[in-house]
N, C-alpha and C positions, 0 to 999 in steps of 0.2 A: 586640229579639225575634227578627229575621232572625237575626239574627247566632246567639244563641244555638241556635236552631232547627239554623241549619247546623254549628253544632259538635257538636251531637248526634246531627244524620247521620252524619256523619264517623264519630261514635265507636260508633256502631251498626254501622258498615261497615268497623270498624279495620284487619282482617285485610285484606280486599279492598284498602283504602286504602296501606296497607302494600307488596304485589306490585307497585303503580304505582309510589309512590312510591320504591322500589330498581330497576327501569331508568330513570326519571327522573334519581333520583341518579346513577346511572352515567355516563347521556350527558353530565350537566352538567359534574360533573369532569375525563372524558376530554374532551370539548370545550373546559375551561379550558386543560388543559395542553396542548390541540394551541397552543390563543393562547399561550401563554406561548414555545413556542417561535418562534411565527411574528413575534410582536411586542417582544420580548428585541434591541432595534437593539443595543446597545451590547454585548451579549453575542455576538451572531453576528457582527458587524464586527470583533471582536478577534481572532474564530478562524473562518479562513477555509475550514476544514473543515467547522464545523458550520455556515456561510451558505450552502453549498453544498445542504441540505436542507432551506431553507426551503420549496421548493415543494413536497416530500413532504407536511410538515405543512398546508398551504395544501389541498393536494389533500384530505387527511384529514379537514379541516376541512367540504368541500363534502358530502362521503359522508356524513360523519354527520352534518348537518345535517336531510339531506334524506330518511334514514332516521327523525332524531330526531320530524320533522314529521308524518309519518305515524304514528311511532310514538302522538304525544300525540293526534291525533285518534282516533284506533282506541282509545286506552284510555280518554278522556274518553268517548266511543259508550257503552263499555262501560259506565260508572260510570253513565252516564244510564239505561241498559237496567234497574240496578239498583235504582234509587231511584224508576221513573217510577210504579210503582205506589203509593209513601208520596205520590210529588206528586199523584196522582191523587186521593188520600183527601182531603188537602191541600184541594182543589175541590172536591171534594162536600160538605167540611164548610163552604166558604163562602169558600176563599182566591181572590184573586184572581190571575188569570195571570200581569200583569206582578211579581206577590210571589213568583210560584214563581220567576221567569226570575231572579230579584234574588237569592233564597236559591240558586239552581244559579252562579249568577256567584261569588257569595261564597267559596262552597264550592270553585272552581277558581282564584280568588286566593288562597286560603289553601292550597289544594294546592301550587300554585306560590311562594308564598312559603319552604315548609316544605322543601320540594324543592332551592328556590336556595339557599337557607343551609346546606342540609346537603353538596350537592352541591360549593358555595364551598369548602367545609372540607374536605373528601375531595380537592377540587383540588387544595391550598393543598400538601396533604403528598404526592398521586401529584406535582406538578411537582418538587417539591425530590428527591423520592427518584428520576423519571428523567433530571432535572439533573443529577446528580451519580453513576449509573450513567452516562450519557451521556459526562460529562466523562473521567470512569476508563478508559472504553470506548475514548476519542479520545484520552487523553493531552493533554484540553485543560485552558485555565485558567475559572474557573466565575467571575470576574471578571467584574462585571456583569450577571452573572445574577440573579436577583430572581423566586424562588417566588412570594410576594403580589407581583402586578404590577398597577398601578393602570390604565393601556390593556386589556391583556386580560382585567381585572373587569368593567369598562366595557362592551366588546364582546359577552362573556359572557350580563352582565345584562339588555342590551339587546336582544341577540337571542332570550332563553327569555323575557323580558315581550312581547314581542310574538306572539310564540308563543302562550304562555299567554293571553293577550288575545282573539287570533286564535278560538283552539281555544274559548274561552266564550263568545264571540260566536256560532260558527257550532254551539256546542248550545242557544243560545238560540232561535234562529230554528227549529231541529229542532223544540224544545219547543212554540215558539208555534204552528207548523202540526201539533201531537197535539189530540185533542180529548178531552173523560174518560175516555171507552168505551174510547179506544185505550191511555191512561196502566194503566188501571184492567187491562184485557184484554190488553196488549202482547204478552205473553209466552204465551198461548192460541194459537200457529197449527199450525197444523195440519202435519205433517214430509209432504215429495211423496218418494214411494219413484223408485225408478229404475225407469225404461221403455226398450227396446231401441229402437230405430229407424234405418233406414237412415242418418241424418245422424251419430249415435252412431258407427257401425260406420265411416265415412267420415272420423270423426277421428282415429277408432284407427289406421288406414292413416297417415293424415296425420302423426300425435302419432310415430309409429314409424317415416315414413321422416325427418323433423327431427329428431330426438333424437340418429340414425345417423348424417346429415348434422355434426351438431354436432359428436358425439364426434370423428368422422374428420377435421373442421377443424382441432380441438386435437390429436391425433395427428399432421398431416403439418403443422403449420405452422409449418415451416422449408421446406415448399417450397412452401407456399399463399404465407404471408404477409399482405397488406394482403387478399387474399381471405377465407384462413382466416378473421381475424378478424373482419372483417363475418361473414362465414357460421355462427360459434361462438354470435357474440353475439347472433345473430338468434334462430337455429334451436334452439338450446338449450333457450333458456325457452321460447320456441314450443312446443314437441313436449314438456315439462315437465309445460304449463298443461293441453294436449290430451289428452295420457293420463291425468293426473287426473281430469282432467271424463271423458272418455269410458270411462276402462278401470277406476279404481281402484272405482267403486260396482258393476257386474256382477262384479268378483271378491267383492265383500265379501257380493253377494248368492249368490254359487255357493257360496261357504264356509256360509253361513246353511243353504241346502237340503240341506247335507251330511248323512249317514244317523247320523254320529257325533257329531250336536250332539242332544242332549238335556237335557230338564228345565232348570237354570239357563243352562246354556251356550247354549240354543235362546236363552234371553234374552236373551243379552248380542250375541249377533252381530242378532238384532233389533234391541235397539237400535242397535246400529254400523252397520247398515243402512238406518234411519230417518234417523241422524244424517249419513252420511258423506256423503249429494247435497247437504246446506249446505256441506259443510267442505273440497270439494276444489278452489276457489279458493285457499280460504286455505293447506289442505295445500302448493300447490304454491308459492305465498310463501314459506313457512316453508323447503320446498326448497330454492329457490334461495336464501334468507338465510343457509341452514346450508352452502351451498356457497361464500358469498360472507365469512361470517365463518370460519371452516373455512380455506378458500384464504387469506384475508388473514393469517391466521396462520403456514398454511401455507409463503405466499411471503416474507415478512418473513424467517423462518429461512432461508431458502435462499437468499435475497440476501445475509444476513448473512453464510451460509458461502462462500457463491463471493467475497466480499472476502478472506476467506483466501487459499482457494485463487488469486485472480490475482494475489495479494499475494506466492507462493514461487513462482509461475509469469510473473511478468511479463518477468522475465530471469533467465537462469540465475546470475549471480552479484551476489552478495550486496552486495558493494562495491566502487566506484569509486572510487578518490581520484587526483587529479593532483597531482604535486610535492607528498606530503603534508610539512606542517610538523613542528615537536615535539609539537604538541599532537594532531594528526591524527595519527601515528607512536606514541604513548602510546595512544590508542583503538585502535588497530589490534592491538597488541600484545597487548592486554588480549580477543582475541577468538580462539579455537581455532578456526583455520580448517581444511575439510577439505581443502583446494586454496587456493592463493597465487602469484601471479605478475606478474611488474614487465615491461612492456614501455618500450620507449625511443623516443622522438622525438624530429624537430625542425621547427623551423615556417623554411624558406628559402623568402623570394618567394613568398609564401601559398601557400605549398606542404607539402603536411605530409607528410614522411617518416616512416614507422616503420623499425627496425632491422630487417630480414627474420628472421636468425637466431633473433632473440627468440620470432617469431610459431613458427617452427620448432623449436624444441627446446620451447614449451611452448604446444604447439594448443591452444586450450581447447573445453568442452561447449558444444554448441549445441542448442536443442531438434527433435527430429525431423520432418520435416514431414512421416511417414506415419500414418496413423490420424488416428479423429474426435480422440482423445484426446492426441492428440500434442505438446500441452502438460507433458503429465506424463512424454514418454517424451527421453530425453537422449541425445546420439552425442559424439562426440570429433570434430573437425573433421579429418578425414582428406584434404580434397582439396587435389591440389598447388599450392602458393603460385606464384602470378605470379614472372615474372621478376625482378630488380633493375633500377630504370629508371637516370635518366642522374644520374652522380655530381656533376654541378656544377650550379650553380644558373641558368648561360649555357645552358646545352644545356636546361635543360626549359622556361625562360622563350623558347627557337627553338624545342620543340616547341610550347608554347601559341600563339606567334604564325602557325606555321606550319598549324595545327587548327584555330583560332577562339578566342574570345575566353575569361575566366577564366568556368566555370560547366557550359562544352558540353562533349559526350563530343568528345572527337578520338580518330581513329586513322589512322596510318600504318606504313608496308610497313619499314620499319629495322627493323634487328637488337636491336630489344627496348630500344635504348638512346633511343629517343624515345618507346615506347608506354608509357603510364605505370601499364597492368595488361595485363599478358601474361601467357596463361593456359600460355603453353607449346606450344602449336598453334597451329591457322589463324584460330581466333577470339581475336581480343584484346577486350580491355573495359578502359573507364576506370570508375577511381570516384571520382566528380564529389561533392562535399560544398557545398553552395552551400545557403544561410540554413537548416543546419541540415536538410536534406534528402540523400538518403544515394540514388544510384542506381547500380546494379551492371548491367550486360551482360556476355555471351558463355558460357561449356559449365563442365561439372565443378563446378555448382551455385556458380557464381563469387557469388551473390547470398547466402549464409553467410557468405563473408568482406567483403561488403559491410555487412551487418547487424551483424556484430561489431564492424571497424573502426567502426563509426559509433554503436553502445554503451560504446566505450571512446576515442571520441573525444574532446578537450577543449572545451567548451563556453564559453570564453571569446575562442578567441582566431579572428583572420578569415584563411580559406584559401578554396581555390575549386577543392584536385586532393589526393587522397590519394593516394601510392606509396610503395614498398619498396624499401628499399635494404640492399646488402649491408655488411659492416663495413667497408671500402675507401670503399665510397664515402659511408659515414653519418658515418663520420671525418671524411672533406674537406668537408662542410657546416660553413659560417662560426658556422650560428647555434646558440645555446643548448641543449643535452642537456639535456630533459625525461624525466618517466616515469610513468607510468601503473600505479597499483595493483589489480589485484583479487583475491578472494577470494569461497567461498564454504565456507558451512557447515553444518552437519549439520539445523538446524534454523532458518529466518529469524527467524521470530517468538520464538525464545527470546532473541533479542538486539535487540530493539525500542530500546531503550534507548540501545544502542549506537549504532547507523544516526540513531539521531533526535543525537546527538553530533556524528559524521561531516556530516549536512546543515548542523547551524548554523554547525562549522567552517566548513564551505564554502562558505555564504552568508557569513561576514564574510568571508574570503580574497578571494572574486568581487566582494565589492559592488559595484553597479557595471556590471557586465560578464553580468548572467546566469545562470544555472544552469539544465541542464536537469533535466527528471525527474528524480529517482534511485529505486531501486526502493522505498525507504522512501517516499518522498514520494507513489510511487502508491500502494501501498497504503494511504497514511492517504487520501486522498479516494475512495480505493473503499470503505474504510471508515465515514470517514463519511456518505456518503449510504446505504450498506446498512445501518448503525446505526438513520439514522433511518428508514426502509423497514421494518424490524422492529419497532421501537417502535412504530410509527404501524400498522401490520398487527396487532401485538398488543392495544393497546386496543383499534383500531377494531373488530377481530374478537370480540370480548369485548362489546363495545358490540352489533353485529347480535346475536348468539347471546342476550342476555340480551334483548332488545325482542323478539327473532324469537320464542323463549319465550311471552314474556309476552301477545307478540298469540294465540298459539293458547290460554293457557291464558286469558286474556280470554273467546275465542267459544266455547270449553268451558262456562266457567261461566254467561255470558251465557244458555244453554239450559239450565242446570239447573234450572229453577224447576216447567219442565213438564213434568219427569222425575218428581217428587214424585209425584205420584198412581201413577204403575206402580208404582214401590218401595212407598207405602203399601199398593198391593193386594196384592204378594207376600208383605209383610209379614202383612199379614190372613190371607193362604191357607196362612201356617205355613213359609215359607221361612226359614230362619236370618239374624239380623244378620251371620255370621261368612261364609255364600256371596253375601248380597247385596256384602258387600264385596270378595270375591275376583271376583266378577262385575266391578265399577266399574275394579277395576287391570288385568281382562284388557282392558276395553272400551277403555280408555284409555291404555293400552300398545300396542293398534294403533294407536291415533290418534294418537301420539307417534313410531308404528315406521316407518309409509310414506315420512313426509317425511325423517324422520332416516335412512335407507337409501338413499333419491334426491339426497340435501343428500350422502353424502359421495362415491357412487357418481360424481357430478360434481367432485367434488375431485380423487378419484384418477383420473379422468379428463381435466379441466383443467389440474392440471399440467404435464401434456404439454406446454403452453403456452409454456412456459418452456425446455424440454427443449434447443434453440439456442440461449438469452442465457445458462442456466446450465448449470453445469457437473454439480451434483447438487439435481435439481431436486424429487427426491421425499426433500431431506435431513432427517432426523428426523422424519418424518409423523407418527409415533406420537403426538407430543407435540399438536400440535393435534385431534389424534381423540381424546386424553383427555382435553385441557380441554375440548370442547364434550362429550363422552360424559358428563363431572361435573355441567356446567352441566345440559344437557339432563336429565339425571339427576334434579338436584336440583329442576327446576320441573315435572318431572310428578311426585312424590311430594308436592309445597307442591299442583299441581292437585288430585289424588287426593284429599287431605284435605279440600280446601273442599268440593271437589264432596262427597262425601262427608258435611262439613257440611252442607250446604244439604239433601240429599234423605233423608239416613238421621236423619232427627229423633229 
């Protein structure tokens, strides 16, 4: 008999039941597939690009969580708001308490069940479909991946039944301390208008200099820092919560006293007057959720983009090869480079000589070091090459011993043929290479040719002094003539393909021995952790915006019941079906317009945030202000209607 009873609550309150039930759904799905990536071992072990953002998802995982929790009590609140006067009748006809508590329990297991399974299913196919954009996206293998994954169903299910458990427990005990009058009467209280008063006016102060405080955190923090962001994150919502509460209900009432509200429209900001001193808590919730799913979409794209951009900006050329083979010699060949150049070495007495002449007849680009931007801006290496140091391998292995040991700058007063970077003047500088570590001293920006040599340095083999020698003396070194390839061209990422060829060459050639970065190599790990930073930004964002929604259109309807009687009276007094409704869309297009204005106002202000880690920090904004603009969109016309249900009978 419960049981039946609670199926036909349910089905009395379809519609209602419905709204829950679709951010319900949402979170559970995106919540599957954050697990699927988290706990996919075999799948992330294989590809050590995509193991690398485990902790994104992990992180995602905690956010939505802890949103999703609040979410289910706030709309299970709701659904009790709704029903409490049928359970009240319930008692007066003779039911006993603990049968209502038992019929409301029912009724939120069976919500929860309807919710998992649906939720399950929508995971099953978002995991596969950003498994396999994910993979396309990284040029990984989807080997081991597994959409239906039996740990993260587990984890899943586990964590929304306790939930669900949780959340019908703690409306039972709501339930058990109502009493009839209150079931019966719930929805009877009486709206308290706004009153001025000194402590009001004191917040407004307050709410205005934190807001200021905030925004100007996220503006200078690149020179605040570990301050800014305490100070953003404080003062933000701070001064948020304050100016809701204190400032948004006297505007809503100066707009009311206006000379140009008349006849219906005197109605409507009445009521939006009556209504607004409940709602600007919640207003300022919704705020901050629409700035936090907003931003999280926000920043996901603009992480994504700066993997590009450090991806053509990490080094200015494209490709590195040492002593390439036939096969490394076929891929190279197959690539139109805009610029191409082979310098010469030799490794005598861990000593690494370059050909001087080489470096001389073909300088290459180096990045400029003036401006913020000065990643994107290129020079020609213009400054004069150090001397040629000493042409036999006895003379530099007396200068080492005469300067210190293999690793340390030496310098001494000889005629160039012992200092082993002479800049041509009074300051000389070595450049010392020791476990991969590259240090330049002395004038004429000697540290450009430090930084080159040691990007096109070879990464296999053990020196402890790089210099330059002229062809006389690179001749007379005993040891083996190497040479070093590079190139760059017109577009990096059009040749992804290629670079990912070039590294596995070079990983079998080295095995063994090493390899350092190469500029393909950073770019896939900056890519994929910004990959997954966007994906995770993108549910998660989608995930706030649709709960953030649903709590305001919840405490909307939640008060509709004792709207009824106004609208039946203007009905009585001859006011049209057709104004009382354009009345409900103005009323509630404020209600939807304050928080939606302050929610992005803090987006495009927050971003700033990022303004020193990235590079285009405000990259495609547009795109997140129209999918929350749609979303948001779409759940005040679904409010509009019920409300509208409920009171225009």
């Amino acid at each position: 008999m419960l049981i039946k009873l609670a199926l036909s609550g349910m089905k009395s309150k379809l519609k209602d039941y419905l709204v829950l039930l679709a951010g319900l759904v949402i979170s559970i799905s995106i919540f599957y597939m954050f697990q699927t990536m988290a706990w996919n071992r075999s799948f992330t072990e294989n590809n050590a690009v995509i193991n690398s953002i485990q902790l994104v998802y992990v992180l995602g995982t905690i956010l939505l969580s802890a949103i999703t929790f609040f979410y289910i009590l706030y709309a299970n609140g709701f659904l009790l708001s709704l029903r409490q006067r049928e359970f009240g009748l319930y008692m007066v006809l003779g039911a006993r308490k603990d049968k209502i508590r038992m019929l409301m329990f029912i009724e939120t297991v069976v919500l929860g069940m309807v919710s998992m399974a649906a939720g399950l299913g929508i995971g099953f196919g978002l995991s596969a479909l950003v498994g396999r954009l994910m993979a396309q996206q990284l040029q990984a293998d989807l080997t081991g991946y597994y959409p239906v994954y039996g740990p993260a169903i587990g984890f899943t299910v586990l964590f929304f039944v306790a939930l669900f458990v949780f959340s019908a427990l703690w409306n039972q005990l709501k339930l058990a301390r109502m009493q009839v009058l209150q079931l019966l009467h719930g929805s009877m209280r009486a709206d308290r208008p706004w009153h001025s008063n000194g402590w009001k006016k004191v917040m407004v102060v307050v709410g205005v200099i934190a807001i200021v405080l905030g925004y100007l955190s996220l503006t200078f923090m690149e020179q605040l820092r570990e301050i800014g962001l305490f100070t953003a994150t404080i003062m933000t919502p701070l001064g948020t919560y304050l100016l809701f509460m204190a400032f948004l209900p006297p505007l809503v009432a100066r707009l009311k006293k206006s000379h140009q509200l008349r006849g219906i429209r005197a109605f409507t900001f009445g009521q939006l007057s009556f209504r607004i001193n409940g709602l600007t808590k919640l207003l300022a919730t919704v705020a901050m959720l629409i700035a936090l799913g907003a931003g999280a979409i926000a920043g996901g794209l603009a992480f994504w983009n700066d993997a590009f951009i450090r991806g053509e900006t990490y080094r200015v050329y494209d490709a590195t090869v040492h002593d390439p083979n036939e096969a490394e010699t076929n891929v190279l060949a197959g690539i139109p480079f805009k610029e191409r150049f082979t310098y010469r070495y030799k490794l005598d007495n861990e000593i690494l000589y370059y050909a001087k002449e080489d470096l001389e007849s073909q300088r290459p680009l180096v990045h400029s070091e003036q401006g913020r931007d000065y990643w994107d801006q290129l020079k020609r290496l213009a400054d004069p090459l150090p001397k040629a140091t000493a042409d036999s391998a006895g003379e530099a292995a007396a200068g080492e011993s005469a300067g210190g040991s293999a690793g340390e700058v030496t310098e001494e007063s000889t005629d160039g043929a012992a200092s082993s970077y002479d800049t041509g003047n009074e300051s000389k500088a070595n450049v010392v290479i020791n476990d991969g570590n590259v240090r330049g001293e002395g004038e004429n920006h000697s540290g450009e040719w430090t930084t080159f040599l040691w990007q096109i340095a070879p990464p296999s083999l053990s020196y402890s002094d790089v210099r330059l020698a002229d062809n006389a003396q690179f001749d007379a070194l005993k040891a083996k003539e190497q040479i070093v390839v590079i190139g760059r061209t017109d577009d990096f990422l059009a040749y992804r393909s290629s670079w990912e060829q070039l590294d596995q060459l070079a990983m079998k050639k080295n095995e063994g021995m090493g390899v350092t970065w190469s500029k393909y190599e950073n770019y896939q790990r900056a890519l994929g952790i910004s990959s997954g930073t966007m994906f995770m930004g993108f549910f998660l964002g989608i995930a706030f915006l649709a709960m953030m929604a649903s709590c305001l259109m919840f405490k909307i309807l939640s008060g509709a019941a004792k709207d009824v009687q106004r609208y039946e009276m203007l009905h009585k007094l001859g006011v049209r079906r057709e104004r009382l409704s354009r009345s409900i869309y103005t009323e509630l297009l404020l209600v939807f317009l304050f928080p939606g204005i302050a929610g992005l106002l803090h987006v495009l202000v927050g971003m700033r945030l990022f303004s020193f880690i990235l590079a285009e920090p405000y990259y495609r904004l547009w795109l997140p202000i129209l999918l929350f603009a749609v979303i948001y969109s779409a759940y005040y016309f679904i409010t509009v209607n019920l409300y509208k249900r409920i009171v225009l009978r």
